[in-house]
C-alpha positions, 0 to 999 in steps of 0.5 A: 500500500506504500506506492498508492499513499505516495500518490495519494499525497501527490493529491494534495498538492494537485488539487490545490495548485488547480484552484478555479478550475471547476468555474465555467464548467460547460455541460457535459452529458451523453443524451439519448432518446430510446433504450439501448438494445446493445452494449455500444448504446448502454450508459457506462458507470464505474467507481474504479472497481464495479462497474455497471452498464446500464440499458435504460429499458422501460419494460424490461431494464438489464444492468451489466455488472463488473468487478476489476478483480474477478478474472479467471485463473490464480497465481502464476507459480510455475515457469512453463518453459525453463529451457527455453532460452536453449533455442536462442542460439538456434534463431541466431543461427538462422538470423545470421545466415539471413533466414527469416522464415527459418528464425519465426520457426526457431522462435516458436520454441520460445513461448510459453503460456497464455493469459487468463479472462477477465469476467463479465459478474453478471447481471441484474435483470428488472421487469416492470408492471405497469396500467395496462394500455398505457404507452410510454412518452418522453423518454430519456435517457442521460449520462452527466458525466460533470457528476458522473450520474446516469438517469432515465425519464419517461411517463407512462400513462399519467405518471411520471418515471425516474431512475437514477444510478451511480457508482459511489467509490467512497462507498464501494456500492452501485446505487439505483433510486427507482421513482414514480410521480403520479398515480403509478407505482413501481411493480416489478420483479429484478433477479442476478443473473451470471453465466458462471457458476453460482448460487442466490440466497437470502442474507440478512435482508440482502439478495446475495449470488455467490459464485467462482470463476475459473482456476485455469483457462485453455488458450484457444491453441491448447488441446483444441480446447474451444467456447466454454470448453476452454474453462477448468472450474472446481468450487475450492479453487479460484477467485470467488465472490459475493454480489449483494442487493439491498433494497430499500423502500424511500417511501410510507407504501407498498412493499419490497419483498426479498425472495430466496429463489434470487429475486426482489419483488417490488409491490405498490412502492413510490421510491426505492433505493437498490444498493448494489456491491460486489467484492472478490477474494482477490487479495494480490497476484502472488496469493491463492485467492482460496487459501490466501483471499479476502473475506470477500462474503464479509466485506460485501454484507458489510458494505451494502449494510453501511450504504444502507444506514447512510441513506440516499443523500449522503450516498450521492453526495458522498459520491459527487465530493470525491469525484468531482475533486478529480473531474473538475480540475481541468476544464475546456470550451472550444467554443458553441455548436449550432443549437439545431446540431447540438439538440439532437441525441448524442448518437446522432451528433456523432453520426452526422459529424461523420456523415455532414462533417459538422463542426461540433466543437462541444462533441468534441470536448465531450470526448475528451472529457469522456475519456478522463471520465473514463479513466475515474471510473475505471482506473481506481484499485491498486495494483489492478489497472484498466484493462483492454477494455477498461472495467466494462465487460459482458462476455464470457470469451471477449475479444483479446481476453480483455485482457492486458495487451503491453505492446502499446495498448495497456500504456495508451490507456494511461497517456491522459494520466498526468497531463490532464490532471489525473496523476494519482490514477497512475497508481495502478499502472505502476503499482502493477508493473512493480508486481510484474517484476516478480515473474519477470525476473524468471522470464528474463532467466528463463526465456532469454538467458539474461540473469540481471533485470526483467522483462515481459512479453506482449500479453499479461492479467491479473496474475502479472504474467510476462512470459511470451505467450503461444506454447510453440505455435503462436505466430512470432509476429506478436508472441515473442516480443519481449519489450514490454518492460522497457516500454512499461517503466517509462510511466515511472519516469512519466510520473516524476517528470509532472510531479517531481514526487521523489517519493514515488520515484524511490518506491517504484526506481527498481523496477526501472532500473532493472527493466533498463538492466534487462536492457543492456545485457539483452542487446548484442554488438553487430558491427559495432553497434549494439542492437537486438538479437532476435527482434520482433515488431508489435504485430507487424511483418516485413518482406525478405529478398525473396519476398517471404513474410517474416517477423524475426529479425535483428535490430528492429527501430521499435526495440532500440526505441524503447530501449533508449527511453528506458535507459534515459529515464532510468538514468535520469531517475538515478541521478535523482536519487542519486544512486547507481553510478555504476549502472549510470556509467553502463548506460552512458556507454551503451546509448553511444554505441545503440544502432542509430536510426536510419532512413530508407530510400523512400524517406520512411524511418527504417524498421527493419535493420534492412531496407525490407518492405513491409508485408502491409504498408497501412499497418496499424502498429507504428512502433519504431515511431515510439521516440517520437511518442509516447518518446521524447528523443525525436522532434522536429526541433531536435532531430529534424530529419528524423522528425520529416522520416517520421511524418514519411512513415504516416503518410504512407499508412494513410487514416484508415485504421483501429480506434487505438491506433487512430488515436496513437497517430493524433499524438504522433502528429501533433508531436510533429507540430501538424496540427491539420493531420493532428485534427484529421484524426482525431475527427477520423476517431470520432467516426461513427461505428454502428453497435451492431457490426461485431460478430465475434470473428469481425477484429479487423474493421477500421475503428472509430466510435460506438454510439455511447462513445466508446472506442471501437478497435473494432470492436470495443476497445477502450485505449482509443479514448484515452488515446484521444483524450491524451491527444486533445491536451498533446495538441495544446500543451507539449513539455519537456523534463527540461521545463520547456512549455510550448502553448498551442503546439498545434491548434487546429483551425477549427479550434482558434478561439478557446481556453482551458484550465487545468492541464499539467506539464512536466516539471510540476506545473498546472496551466490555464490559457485562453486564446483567440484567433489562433494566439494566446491572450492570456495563461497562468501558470502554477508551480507543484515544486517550485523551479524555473519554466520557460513558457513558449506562446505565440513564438516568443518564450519567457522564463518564470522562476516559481515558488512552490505553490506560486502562480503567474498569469500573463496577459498577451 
């Protein structure tokens, strides 16, 4: 608990250098006409551990329910392939004699294990009663994300209907107030339902369903294990868990009724309460969630029992204080939309942007404030990060495992974190990787013959698995990349750099550290020049000379990328703390002689370490573009050259591509100070997806956005929000460890008259500006620490010495 205490500090001194930046702030509300008949309708709610998804049915409601923590299998104990590092010869042997193909068949050899499932818990099922004839009008259905609220209206006959829901994290409940104004009365029945095994009953005035997932799952290659199937279930082993529904009557009529068959009979009533929680036996990824596990039974009566004594108001007041204390820190107005557009329903908005190209600027805005909506709701338990698709799950067997994808995904998650004000949300990002650390030591030994540091490979869960995945007949492509360490602790770093939290840094240095010594014995000398022997990039393949298609390689721009921001960081991070000269020197050593980037004839950066074409020129990853971004050691002012091969490399993948990576490419541009293709893709994001199009087997769409603004990778993926998110603020403020802060780094057209407060920039300081026509008019600027920044606005830079705690605003 000690890293999350450190962040949690860290709080304090955010909240109070982000004074005034709740005032002015606009409406923010996803709004709708009809219920959802989809999950990519449904209103999404969350209190960084539960999660709910609610449709909004008149006649029949259905809640989606989730728990971060409930996810199949149990602590990985065992190394599945300790000789595995005995191939490695082997596919240098190929690699030396320039046989791809056969190297991608040496590697299979390397593999291990796959990831476990995150579970959907279940969910609650409401059918309604009501005058029979009557008809429903004026429905609504509405998400505020400003209090993190959802509710629907209707009448029905001549009454009039409200529900109301949120996800209390001070609480650690779900909360849903049915009400009737009219002659009317709510009459119905809800029950739970999971597809995992489990059991209702009645305890202590609660409906409770006690449950299991599965201690193991089959990967989808194992055994021709396939669906369900692939499940291993035994009641004394893995996480268990308890859901519990209070309900409370709010009014002197009617009756609620608990039933031991697992429903709740609402008779007659006016106003009810229903209080919903949910707790795991989960107690950390090294512990047998059986013998080890949390009293989770306990935990949740006593939960829903305390939520019950508080009463509704205190509930919801409760609940608004602690989010509103993250969501109001950061404002932002790019200005109105055209009232006939922005009446419409959100889904609407959404599809006419993308079928009119309308300019919508407060849709705009909604998605960025979406997605640090998003990031509260979903990324609040320690050690337990949001994952592929952040907390909101409804299928047994979804897509990717929902599980933690590190190969870019998991980190896009988290590129909003510091700048848009939200640092403390990190935490379970890096209280995470500091847990990997424990089975990425034996990876490091295991796999690759490395003996100091650790790694990871492209897949991981709960457990914090880092071994590469595939059990000898996963495609290398993406089973054998072993870079995720490298490119995971630079969220360390990250941290440090926009809070200059020396606290935080110590707590979580060895992780770097030893992700950075994995690093510099991991790398081999070739000509002179220390590269990477064998190399894989994310996901993608290049043509060799006979014009096979192949993955394995030596020396790959994307590992020497990663391995370069993870040496300076931890270089950095060491003079801090002023410890690990020797290691220090090592690193200074190495960067000298890492391969260099180069540049291939039609101007792209290389890839490959030869001029190889790639199998597919449009594809989604563009991992050797990562010293550019999330890196810091390619720009434009810097390394110009660089900077235009990078932009090459763009062009020639073109926009039509995944939700995460559509997102990704905004960054990348606006990095490159390109702030028309910057603003292209964010609106290609934006592009309406209908909530019908996935199938199960349908992963290769181009991506965009569902109608409840949910990524779509396709299909739903929740990385391309953040992703978007992080891209709005890369367009407006850009920084550096140095101090530098440019403003407008790359303003749109369409967004030349604005202002924000609240975004953050490394060195430790808060921003608010304001500008019109393109140019800044004014900014503050605050300081967390104290220290020296030098403020670039309109072409001219000015240098603010700061006390900690001090502001400045200057007037332009």
């Amino acid at each position: 608990m000690k890293l999350l205490r450190l962040f949690i500090a860290t709080t304090a001194a955010i909240t109070v250098c982000s004074n005034g930046a709740a005032s002015g702030t606009p409406s923010l509300r996803l709004r709708y006409d009809r219920p959802a008949q989809y999950f990519e309708e449904a209103l999404i709610l969350g209190n960084g551990n539960l999660g709910a998804s609610v449709y909004g049915g008149v006649e029949h409601e259905k809640i989606s329910l989730n728990d971060i923590t409930l996810w199949t299998g149990e602590p990985d104990t065992i190394v599945a392939e300790p000789d595995a590092y005995k191939y490695l010869p082997v596919v240098r042997e190929h690699l030396a004699k320039e046989d791809y193909v056969g190297a991608d068949a040496a590697n299979l050899h390397i593999q291990g294990n796959g990831s476990e499932i995150y579970m959907p818990l279940g969910e609650i099922a409401m059918d309604f009663d009501y005058q029979k004839g009557s008809s429903t009008t004026g429905y609504q259905r509405m998400l505020d994300i400003n209090t993190a609220t959802a509710e629907v209206t209707y009448r029905r006959g001549d009454t009039d209907y409200k529900r109301q829901y949120f996800a209390s994290a001070p609480d650690s409940v779900i909360v849903v107030r049915l009400s009737a104004i009219g002659e009317g009365k709510i009459d119905g029945r809800l029950r739970i339902n999971s597809e995992l095994p489990h059991a209702s009953a009645v305890c202590g005035g609660a409906l409770v369903c006690d449950g299991y997932a599965a201690y193991h799952t089959y990967t989808e290659w194992e055994d021709g294990k396939y669906g369900i199937d692939r499940f291993c279930y035994d009641p004394a082993r893995g996480i268990h868990y308890r859901t519990a529904i209070v309900p409370v009557n709010l009014s002197n009529e009617g009756r609620v009724e608990v039933y031991p068959t697992g429903d709740i009979k609402i008779d007659g009533c006016a106003d009810v309460m229903l209080i919903i929680t949910n707790v795991t036996s989960f107690n950390g990824n090294d512990k047998d969630p059986v013998k080890e596990g949390r009293d989770y039974a306990r935990l949740a009566m006593e939960r829903v029992k305390r939520a019950a004594d508080k009463g509704y108001n205190s509930l919801a007041t409760d609940h608004q204080a602690d989010y509103t204390q993250l969501f109001n820190r950061v404002t932002l107005n790019l200005g109105t939309t055209a009232e006939a557009i922005s009446a419409l329903p959100t889904d609407a908005q959404l599809k006419s942007y993308t079928d009119n190209g309308d300019k919508n600027p407060e849709l705009e805005v909604l998605f960025f404030q979406y997605g640090r909506y998003l990031l509260i709701s979903s990324s609040r338990t320690e050690g337990v990060p949001a994952n592929l698709q952040g907390l909101w799950n409804e299928r047994i067997l979804p897509p990717w495992n929902s599980n933690y994808t590190v190969n870019i995904n998991l980190e896009e998650n988290y590129w909003p974190a510091e700048v848009t004000n939200l640092s403390e949300l990190h935490a379970p990002l890096i209280t995470f990787i500091g847990a990997m650390t424990k089975t990425g030591y034996d990876t490091a030994r295991h796999y690759y013959g490395v003996e100091s540091g650790w790694c990871a490979g492209h897949n991981s869960d709960i457990w914090a698995i880092t071994n590469p995945i595939g059990r000898h007949i996963n495609d290398p492509r993406w089973a054998n990349w072993n870079m995720a360490a490298a490119w995971l602790t630079t969220h360390i770093w990250e941290h440090y750099s926009f809070t200059h939290d020396k606290s935080a840094l110590q707590a979580a240095y060895p992780a770097l550290r030893d992700a950075a010594l994995f690093c510099l014995d991991w790398m081999v000398e070739k000509d002179g020049k220390l590269i990477t022997s064998p190399s894989t990039s994310p996901e993608n393949r290049f043509l060799d000379n006979e014009g096979r298609a192949a993955a394995t390689h030596y020396g790959g721009a994307s590992d020497l990328a990663m391995i370069r921001e993870c040496l300076m960081d931890a270089r950095k991070a060491a003079e801090v703390l002023g410890v690990d000269k020797a290691i220090t020197r090592r690193i200074d050593n190495a960067l000298k002689k890492i391969l260099p980037y180069r540049i291939n004839a039609n101007g792209s950066l290389r890839e490959w370490y030869h001029d190889f074409k790639d199998e597919d020129p449009q594809h989604r990853h563009q991992s050797h573009l990562f010293g550019l971004y999330p890196g810091h050691h390619i720009s434009p002012e810097a390394t110009p050259m660089l900077a235009e091969a990078a932009d090459k490399t763009l062009a020639i993948k073109g926009d039509n591509t995944t939700g995460w990576s559509t997102g990704w490419r905004v960054n990348l541009y606006a990095r490159l100070g390109n702030a028309d293709r910057a603003y292209f893709m964010y609106r290609r994001l934006l592009q309406y997806v209908s909530p019908d199009g996935y199938n199960g087997d349908d992963a290769r769409r181009g991506g965009g956005t569902y109608p409840n603004l949910l990524g779509a990778h396709s299909p739903f993926q929740i990385d391309s929000n953040f992703g978007g998110c992080a891209g709005v603020a890369e367009m407006l403020i850009q920084s550096t460890d140095a101090g530098d802060i440019t403003l407008l780094a790359a303003l749109p057209e369409r967004w030349k008259d604005g202002e924000v407060s609240g975004l953050c920039a490394r060195g430790g300081y808060i921003v608010d500006m304001q500008w019109k026509e393109g140019k800044v008019t004014s900014y503050t600027l605050t300081a967390r620490n104290g220290g020296q920044a030098k403020v670039k606005a309109n072409g001219k830079v000015r240098k603010h010495k700061l006390a900690a705690g001090a502001s400045i605003t200057v007037k332009l």
